[in-house]
mmCIF file of the N, C-alpha and C atoms, coordinates in Angstrom:
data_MODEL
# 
_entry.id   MODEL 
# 
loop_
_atom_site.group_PDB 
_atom_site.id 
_atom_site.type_symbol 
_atom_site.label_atom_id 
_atom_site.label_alt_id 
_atom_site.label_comp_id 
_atom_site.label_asym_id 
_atom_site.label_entity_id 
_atom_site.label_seq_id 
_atom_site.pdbx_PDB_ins_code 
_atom_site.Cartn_x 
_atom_site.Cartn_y 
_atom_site.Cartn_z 
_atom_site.occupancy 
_atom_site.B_iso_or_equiv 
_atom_site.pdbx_formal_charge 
_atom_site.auth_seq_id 
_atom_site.auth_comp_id 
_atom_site.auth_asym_id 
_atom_site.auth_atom_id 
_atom_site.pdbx_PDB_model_num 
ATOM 1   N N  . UNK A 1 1  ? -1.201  30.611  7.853   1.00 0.00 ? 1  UNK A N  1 
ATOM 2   C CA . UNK A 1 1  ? -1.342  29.334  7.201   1.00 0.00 ? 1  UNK A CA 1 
ATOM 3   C C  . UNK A 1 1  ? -1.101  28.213  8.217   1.00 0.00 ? 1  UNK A C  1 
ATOM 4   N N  . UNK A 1 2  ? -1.499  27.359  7.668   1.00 0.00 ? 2  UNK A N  1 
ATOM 5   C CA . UNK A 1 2  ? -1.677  25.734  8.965   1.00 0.00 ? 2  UNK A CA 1 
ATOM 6   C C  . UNK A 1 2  ? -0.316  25.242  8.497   1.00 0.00 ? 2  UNK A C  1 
ATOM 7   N N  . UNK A 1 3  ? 0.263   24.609  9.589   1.00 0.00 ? 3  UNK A N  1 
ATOM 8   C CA . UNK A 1 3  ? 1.367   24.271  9.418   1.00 0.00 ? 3  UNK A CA 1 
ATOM 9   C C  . UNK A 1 3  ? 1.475   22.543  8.959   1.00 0.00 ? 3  UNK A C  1 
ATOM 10  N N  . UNK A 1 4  ? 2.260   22.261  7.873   1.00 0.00 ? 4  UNK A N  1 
ATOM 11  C CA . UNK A 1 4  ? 1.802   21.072  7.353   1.00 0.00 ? 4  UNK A CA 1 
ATOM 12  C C  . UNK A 1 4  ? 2.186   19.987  8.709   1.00 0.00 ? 4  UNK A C  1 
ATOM 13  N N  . UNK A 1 5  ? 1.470   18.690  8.573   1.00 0.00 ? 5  UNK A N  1 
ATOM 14  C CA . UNK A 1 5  ? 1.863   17.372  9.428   1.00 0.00 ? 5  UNK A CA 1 
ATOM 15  C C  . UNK A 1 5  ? 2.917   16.465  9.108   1.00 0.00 ? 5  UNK A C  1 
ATOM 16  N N  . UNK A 1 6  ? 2.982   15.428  9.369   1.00 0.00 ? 6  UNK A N  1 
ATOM 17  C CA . UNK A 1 6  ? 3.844   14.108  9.537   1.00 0.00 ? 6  UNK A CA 1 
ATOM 18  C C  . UNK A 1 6  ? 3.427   13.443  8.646   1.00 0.00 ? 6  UNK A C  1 
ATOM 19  N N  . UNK A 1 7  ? 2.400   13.431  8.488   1.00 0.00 ? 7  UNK A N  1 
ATOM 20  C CA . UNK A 1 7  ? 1.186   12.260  7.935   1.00 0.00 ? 7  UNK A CA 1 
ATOM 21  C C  . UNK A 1 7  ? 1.051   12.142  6.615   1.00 0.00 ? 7  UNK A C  1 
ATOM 22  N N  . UNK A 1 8  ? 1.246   11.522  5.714   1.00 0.00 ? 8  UNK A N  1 
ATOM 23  C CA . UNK A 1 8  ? 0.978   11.708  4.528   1.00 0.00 ? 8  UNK A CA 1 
ATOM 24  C C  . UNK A 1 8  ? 0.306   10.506  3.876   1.00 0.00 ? 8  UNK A C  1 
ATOM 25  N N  . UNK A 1 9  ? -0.694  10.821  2.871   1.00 0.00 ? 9  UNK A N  1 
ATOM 26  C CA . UNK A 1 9  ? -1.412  9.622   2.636   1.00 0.00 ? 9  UNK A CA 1 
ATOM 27  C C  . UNK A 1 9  ? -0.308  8.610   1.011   1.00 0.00 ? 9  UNK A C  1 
ATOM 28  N N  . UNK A 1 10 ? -0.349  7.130   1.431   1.00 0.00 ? 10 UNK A N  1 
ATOM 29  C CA . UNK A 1 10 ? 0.467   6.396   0.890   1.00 0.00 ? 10 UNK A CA 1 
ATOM 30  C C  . UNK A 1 10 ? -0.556  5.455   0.463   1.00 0.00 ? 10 UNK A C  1 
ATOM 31  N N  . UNK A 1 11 ? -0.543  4.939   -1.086  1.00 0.00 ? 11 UNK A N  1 
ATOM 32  C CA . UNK A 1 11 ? -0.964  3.465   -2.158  1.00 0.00 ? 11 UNK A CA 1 
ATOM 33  C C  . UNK A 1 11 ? -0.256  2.522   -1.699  1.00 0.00 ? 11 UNK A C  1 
ATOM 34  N N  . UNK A 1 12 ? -1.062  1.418   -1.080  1.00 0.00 ? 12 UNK A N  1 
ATOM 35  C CA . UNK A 1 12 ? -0.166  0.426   -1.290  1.00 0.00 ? 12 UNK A CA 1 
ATOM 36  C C  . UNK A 1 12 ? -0.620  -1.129  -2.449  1.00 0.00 ? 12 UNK A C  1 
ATOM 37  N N  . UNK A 1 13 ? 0.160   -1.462  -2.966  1.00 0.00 ? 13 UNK A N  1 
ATOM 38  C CA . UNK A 1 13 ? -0.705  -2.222  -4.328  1.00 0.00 ? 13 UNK A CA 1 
ATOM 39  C C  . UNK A 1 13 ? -0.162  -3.389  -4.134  1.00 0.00 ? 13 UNK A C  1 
ATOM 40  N N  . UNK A 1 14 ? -0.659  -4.546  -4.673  1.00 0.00 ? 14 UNK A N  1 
ATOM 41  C CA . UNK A 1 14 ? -0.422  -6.007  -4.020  1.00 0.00 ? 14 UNK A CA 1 
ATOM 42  C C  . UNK A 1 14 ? 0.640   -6.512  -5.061  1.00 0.00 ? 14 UNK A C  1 
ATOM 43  N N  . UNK A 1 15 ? 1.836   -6.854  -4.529  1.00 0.00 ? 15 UNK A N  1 
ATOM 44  C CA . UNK A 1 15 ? 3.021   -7.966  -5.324  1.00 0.00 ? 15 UNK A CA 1 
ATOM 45  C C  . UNK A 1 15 ? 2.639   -8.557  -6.199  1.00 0.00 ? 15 UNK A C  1 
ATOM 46  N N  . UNK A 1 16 ? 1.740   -9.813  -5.505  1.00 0.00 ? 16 UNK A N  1 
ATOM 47  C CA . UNK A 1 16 ? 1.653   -11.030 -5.946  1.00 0.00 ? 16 UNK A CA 1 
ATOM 48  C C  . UNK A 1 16 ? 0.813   -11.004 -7.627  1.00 0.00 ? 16 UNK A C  1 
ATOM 49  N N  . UNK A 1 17 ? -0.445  -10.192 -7.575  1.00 0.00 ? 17 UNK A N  1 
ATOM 50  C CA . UNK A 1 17 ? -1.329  -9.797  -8.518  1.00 0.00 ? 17 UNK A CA 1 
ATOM 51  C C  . UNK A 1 17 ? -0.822  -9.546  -9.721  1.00 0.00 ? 17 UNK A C  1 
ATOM 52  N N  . UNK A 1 18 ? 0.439   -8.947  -10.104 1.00 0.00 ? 18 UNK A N  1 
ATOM 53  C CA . UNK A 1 18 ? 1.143   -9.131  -11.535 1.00 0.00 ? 18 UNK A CA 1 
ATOM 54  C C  . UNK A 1 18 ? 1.092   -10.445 -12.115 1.00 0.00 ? 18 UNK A C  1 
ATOM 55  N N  . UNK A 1 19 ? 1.903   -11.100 -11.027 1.00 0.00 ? 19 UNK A N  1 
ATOM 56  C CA . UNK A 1 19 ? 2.413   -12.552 -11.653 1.00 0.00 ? 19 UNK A CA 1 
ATOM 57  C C  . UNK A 1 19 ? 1.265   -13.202 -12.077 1.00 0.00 ? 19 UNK A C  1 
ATOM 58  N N  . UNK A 1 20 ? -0.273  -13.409 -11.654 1.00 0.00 ? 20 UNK A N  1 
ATOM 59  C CA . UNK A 1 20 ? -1.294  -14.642 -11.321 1.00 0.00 ? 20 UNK A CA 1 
ATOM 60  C C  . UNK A 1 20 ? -1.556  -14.340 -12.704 1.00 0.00 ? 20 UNK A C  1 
ATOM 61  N N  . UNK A 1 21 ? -1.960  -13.084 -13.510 1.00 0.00 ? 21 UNK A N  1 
ATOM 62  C CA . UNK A 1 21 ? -2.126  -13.110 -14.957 1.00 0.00 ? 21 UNK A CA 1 
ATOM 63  C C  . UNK A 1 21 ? -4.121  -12.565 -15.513 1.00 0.00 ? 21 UNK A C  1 
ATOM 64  N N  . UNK A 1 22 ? -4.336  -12.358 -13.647 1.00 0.00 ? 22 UNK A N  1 
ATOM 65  C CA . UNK A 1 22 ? -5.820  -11.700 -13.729 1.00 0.00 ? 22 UNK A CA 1 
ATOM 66  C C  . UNK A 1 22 ? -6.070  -10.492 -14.033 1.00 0.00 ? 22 UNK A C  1 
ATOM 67  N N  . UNK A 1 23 ? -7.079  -10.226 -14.176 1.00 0.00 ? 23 UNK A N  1 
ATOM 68  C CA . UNK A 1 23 ? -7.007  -8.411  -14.675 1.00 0.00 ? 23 UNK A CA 1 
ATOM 69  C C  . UNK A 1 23 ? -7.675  -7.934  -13.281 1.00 0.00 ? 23 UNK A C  1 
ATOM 70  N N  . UNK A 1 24 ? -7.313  -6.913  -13.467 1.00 0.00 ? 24 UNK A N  1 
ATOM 71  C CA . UNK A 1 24 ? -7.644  -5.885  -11.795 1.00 0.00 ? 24 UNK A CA 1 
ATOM 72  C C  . UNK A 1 24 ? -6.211  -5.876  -11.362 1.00 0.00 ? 24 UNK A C  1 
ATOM 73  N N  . UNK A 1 25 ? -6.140  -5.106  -10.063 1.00 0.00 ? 25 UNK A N  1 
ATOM 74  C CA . UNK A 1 25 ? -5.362  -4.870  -9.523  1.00 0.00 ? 25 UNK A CA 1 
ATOM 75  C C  . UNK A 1 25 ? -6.074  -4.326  -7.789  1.00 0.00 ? 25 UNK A C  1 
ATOM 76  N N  . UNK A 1 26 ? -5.257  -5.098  -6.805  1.00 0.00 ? 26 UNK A N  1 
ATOM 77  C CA . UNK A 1 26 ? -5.632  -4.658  -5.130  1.00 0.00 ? 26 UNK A CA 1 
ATOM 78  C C  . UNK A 1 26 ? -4.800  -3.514  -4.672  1.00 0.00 ? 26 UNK A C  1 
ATOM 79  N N  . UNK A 1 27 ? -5.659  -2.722  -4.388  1.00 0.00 ? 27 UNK A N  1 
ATOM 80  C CA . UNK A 1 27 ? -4.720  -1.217  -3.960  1.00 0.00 ? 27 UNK A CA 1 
ATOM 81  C C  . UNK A 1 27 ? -5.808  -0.746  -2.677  1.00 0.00 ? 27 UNK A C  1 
ATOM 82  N N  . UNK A 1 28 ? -4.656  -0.379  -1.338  1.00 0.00 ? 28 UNK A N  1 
ATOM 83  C CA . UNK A 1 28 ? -5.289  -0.015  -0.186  1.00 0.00 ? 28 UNK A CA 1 
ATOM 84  C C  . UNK A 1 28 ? -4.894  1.687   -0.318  1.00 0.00 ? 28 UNK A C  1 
ATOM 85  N N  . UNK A 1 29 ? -5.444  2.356   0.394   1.00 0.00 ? 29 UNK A N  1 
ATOM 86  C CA . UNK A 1 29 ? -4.993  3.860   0.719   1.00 0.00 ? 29 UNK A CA 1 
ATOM 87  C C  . UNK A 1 29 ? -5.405  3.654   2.020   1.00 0.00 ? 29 UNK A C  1 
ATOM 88  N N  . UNK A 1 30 ? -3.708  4.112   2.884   1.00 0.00 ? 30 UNK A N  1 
ATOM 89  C CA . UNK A 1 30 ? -3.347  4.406   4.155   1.00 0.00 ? 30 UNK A CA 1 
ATOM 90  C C  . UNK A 1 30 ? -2.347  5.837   4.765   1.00 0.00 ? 30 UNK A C  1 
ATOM 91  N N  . UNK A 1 31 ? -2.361  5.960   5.885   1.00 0.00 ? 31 UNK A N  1 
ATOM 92  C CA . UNK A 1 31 ? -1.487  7.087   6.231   1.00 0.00 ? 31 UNK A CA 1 
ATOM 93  C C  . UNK A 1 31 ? -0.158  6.845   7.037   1.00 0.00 ? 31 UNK A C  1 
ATOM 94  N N  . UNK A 1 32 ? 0.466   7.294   7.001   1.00 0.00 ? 32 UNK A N  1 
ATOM 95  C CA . UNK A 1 32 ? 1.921   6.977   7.658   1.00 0.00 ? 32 UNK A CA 1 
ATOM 96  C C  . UNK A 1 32 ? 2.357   8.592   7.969   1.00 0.00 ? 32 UNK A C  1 
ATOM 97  N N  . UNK A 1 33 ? 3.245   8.290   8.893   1.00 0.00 ? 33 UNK A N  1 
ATOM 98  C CA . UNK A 1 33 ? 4.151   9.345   9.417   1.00 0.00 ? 33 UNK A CA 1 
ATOM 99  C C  . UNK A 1 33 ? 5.830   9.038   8.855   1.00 0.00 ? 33 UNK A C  1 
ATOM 100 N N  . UNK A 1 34 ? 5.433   10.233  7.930   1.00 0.00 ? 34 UNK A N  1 
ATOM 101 C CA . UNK A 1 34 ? 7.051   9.846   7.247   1.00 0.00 ? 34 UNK A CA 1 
ATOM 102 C C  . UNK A 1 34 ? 7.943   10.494  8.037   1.00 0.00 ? 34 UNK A C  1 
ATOM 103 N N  . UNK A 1 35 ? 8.107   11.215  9.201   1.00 0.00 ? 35 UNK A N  1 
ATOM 104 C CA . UNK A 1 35 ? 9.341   10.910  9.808   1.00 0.00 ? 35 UNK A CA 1 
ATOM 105 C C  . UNK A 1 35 ? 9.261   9.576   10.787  1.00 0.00 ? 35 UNK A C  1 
ATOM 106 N N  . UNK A 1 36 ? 8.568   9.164   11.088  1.00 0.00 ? 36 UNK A N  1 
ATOM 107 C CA . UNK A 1 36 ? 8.761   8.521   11.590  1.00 0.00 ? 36 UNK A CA 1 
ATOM 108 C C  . UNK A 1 36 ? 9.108   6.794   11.251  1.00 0.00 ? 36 UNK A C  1 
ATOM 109 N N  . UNK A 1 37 ? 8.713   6.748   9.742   1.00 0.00 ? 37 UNK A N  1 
ATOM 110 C CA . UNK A 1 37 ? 9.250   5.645   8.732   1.00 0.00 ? 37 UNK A CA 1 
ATOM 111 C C  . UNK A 1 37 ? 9.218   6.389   7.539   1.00 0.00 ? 37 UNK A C  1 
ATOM 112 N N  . UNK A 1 38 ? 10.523  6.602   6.946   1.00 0.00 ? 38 UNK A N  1 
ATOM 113 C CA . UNK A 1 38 ? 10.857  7.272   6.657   1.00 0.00 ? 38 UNK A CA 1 
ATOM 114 C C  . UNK A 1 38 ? 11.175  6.231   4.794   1.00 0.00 ? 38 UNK A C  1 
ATOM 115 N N  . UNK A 1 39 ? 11.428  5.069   5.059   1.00 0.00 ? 39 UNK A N  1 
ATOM 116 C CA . UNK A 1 39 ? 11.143  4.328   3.860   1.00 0.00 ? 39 UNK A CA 1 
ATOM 117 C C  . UNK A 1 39 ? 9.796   3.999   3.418   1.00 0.00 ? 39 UNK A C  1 
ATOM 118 N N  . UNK A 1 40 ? 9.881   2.506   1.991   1.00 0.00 ? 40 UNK A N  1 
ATOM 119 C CA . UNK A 1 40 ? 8.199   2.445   1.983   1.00 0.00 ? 40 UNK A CA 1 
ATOM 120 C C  . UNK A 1 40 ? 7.629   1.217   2.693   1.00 0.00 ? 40 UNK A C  1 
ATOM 121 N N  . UNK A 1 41 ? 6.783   1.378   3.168   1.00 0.00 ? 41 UNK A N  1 
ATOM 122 C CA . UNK A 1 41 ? 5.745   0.493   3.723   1.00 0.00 ? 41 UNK A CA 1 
ATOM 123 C C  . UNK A 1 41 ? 5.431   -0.702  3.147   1.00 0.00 ? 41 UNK A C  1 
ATOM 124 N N  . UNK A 1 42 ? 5.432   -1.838  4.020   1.00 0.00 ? 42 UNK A N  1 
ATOM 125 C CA . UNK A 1 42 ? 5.269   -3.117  3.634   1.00 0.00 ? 42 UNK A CA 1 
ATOM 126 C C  . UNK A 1 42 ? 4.434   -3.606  4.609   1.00 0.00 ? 42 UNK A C  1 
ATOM 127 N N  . UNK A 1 43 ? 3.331   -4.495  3.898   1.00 0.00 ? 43 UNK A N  1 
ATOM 128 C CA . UNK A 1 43 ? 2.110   -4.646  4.758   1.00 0.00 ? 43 UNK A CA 1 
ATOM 129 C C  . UNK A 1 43 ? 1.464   -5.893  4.266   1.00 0.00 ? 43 UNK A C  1 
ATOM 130 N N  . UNK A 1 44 ? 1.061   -6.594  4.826   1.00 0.00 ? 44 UNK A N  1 
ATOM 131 C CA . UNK A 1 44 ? 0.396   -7.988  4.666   1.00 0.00 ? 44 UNK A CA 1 
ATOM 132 C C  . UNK A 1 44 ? -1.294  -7.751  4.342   1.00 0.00 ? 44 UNK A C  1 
ATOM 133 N N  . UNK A 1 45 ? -1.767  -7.522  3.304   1.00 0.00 ? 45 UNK A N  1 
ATOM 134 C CA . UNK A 1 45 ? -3.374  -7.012  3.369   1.00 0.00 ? 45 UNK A CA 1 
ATOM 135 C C  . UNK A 1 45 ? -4.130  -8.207  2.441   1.00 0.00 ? 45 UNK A C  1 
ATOM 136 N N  . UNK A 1 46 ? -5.382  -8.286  2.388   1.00 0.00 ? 46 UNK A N  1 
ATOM 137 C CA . UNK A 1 46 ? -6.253  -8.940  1.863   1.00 0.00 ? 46 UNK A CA 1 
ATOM 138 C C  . UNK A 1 46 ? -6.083  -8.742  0.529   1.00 0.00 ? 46 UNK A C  1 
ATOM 139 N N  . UNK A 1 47 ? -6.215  -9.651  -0.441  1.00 0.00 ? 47 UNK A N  1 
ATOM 140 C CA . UNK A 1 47 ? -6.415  -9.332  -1.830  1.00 0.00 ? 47 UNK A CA 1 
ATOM 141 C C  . UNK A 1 47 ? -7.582  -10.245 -2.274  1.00 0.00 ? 47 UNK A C  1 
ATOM 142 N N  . UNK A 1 48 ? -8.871  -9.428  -2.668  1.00 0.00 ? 48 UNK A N  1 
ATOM 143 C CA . UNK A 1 48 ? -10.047 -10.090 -2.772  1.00 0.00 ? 48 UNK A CA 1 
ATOM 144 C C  . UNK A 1 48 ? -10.447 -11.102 -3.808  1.00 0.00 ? 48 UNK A C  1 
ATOM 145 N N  . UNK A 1 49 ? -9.496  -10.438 -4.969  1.00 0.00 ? 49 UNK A N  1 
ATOM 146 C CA . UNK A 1 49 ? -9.363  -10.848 -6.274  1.00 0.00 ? 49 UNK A CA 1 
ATOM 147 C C  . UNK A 1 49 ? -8.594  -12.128 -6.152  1.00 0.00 ? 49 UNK A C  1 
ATOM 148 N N  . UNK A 1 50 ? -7.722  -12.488 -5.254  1.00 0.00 ? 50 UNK A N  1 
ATOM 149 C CA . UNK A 1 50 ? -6.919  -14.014 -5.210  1.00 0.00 ? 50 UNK A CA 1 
ATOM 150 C C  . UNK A 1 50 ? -7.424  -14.736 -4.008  1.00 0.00 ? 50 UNK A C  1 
ATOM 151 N N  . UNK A 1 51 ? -8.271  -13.742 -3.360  1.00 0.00 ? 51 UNK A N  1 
ATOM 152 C CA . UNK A 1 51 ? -8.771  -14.415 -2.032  1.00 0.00 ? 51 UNK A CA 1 
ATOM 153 C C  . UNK A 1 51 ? -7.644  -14.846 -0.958  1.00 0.00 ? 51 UNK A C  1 
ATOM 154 N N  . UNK A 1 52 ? -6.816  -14.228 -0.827  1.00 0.00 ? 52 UNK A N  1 
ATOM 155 C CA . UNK A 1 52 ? -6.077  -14.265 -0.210  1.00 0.00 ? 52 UNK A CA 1 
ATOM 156 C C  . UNK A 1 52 ? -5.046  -13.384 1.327   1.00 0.00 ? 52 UNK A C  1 
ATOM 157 N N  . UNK A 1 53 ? -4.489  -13.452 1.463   1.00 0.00 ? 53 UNK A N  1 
ATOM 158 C CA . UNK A 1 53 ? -3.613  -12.110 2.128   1.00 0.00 ? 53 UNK A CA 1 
ATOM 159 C C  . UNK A 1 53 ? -2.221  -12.292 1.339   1.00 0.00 ? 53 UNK A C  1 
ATOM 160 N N  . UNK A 1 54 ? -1.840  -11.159 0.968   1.00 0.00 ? 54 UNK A N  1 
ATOM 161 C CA . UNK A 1 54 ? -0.369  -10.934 0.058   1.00 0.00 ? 54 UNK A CA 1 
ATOM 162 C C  . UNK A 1 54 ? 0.178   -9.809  0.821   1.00 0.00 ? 54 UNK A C  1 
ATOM 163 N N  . UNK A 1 55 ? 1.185   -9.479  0.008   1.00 0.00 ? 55 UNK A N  1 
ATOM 164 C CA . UNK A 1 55 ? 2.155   -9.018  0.446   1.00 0.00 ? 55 UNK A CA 1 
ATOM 165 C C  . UNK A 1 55 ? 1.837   -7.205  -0.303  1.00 0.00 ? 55 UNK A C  1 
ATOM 166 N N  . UNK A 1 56 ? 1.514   -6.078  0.339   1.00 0.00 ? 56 UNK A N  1 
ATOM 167 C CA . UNK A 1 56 ? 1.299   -4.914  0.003   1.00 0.00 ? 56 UNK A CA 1 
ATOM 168 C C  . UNK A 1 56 ? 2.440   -3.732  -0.191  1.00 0.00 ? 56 UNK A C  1 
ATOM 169 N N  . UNK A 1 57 ? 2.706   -3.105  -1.112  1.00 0.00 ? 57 UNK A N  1 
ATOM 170 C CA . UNK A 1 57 ? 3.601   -2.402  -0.929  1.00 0.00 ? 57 UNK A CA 1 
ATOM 171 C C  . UNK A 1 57 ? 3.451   -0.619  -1.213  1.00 0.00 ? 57 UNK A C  1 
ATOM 172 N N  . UNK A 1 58 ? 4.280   -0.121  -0.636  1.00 0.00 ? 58 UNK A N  1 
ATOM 173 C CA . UNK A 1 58 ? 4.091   1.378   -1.137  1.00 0.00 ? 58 UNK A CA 1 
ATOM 174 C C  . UNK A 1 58 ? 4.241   1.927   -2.370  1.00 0.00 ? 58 UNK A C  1 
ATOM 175 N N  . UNK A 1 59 ? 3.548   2.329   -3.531  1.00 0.00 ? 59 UNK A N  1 
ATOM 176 C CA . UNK A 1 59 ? 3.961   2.556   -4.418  1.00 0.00 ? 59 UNK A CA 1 
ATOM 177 C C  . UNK A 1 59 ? 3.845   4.215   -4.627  1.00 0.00 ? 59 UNK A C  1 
ATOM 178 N N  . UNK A 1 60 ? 4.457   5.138   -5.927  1.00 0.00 ? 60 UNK A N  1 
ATOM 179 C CA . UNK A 1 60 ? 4.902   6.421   -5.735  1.00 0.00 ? 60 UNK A CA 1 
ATOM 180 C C  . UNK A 1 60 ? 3.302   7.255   -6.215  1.00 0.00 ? 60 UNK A C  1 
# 
């Protein structure tokens, strides 16, 4: 058997987008090395729907 990696694929879904009161929701899929960050990911990404850049987070 292959021995598993580091890498695991992580959602990250936009903060701000609850509060504004629009429907949709901005969600990226990225990869991280969880030993090597070992908490969740926080990331500054585009949100198309507010036209903006917000604040991205890891969700479970």
């Amino acid at each position: 058997m292959a021995k598993k990696g580091n890498r695991v694929q992580v959602i990250l879904e936009c903060t701000e987008h609850k509060t504004s009161g629009q429907p949709g929701t901005s969600r990226y899929i990225t990869t991280k090395n969880k030993k090597n960050n070992p908490e969740r990911m926080e990331l500054k990404k585009f949100n198309a729907i507010l036209k903006k850049v917000t604040v991205h987070k890891e969700i479970k």
